[in-house]
C-alpha positions, 0 to 999 in steps of 0.5 A: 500500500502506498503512504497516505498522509491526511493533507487538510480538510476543506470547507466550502464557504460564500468567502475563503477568507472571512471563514478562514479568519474564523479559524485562525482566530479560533485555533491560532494557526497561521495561514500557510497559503492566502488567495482570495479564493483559497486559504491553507491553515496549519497547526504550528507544530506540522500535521494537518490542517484546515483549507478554505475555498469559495463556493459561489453556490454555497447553501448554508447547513442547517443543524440538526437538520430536518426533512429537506434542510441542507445536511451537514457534511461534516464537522470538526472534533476540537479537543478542549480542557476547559469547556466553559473556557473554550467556549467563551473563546468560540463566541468571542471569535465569532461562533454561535451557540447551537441551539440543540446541544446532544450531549452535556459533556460537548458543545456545538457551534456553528462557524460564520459560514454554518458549519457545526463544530464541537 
């Protein structure tokens, strides 16, 4: 089998950049590549990390979603030690409380752009 390594993870939004500042506010990393369209994240130490592209047609998820709501592909699992903590940090950065919260060990929000994160 040949070496696969996880690059990044993309996520759609109506504006690479804005959601990009998102996350750099959120995660501290820097960005690795800036276009107008395209936006590369990485975690200071190496690994994977997290891109951004444009997409003029994006529709906004809707979580949970219902019968005929925009699903949610997918969403990140951020590791945090202080719940309470890294919360404020979300919502001063710009995320959204969820509203529909499925565990009382885990917080959901949504990004600028709607995706769901933990």
């Amino acid at each position: 089998m040949p070496t696969l390594r996880l690059f990044a993870t993309v996520l759609d939004a109506p504006d690479a950049r804005e959601l990009a500042g998102f996350y750099r506010r959120l995660l501290g990393w820097p960005a690795e590549q800036d276009e107008p369209d395209w936006v590369v994240l990485r975690p200071p130490g190496g690994g994977a990390g997290l891109s951004f592209q444009t997409e003029p047609a994006y529709v906004r998820p809707v979580w949970p979603a219902g019968p005929g709501d925009p699903q949610m592909q997918a969403h990140l699992d951020i590791l945090v030690e202080d719940l309470a903590a890294a919360g404020e940090h979300a919502a001063a950065a710009g995320a959204v409380l969820a509203g529909y919260q499925p565990q009382d060990d885990v917080r959901v929000y949504l990004d600028p752009a709607g995706h769901p994160f933990c």
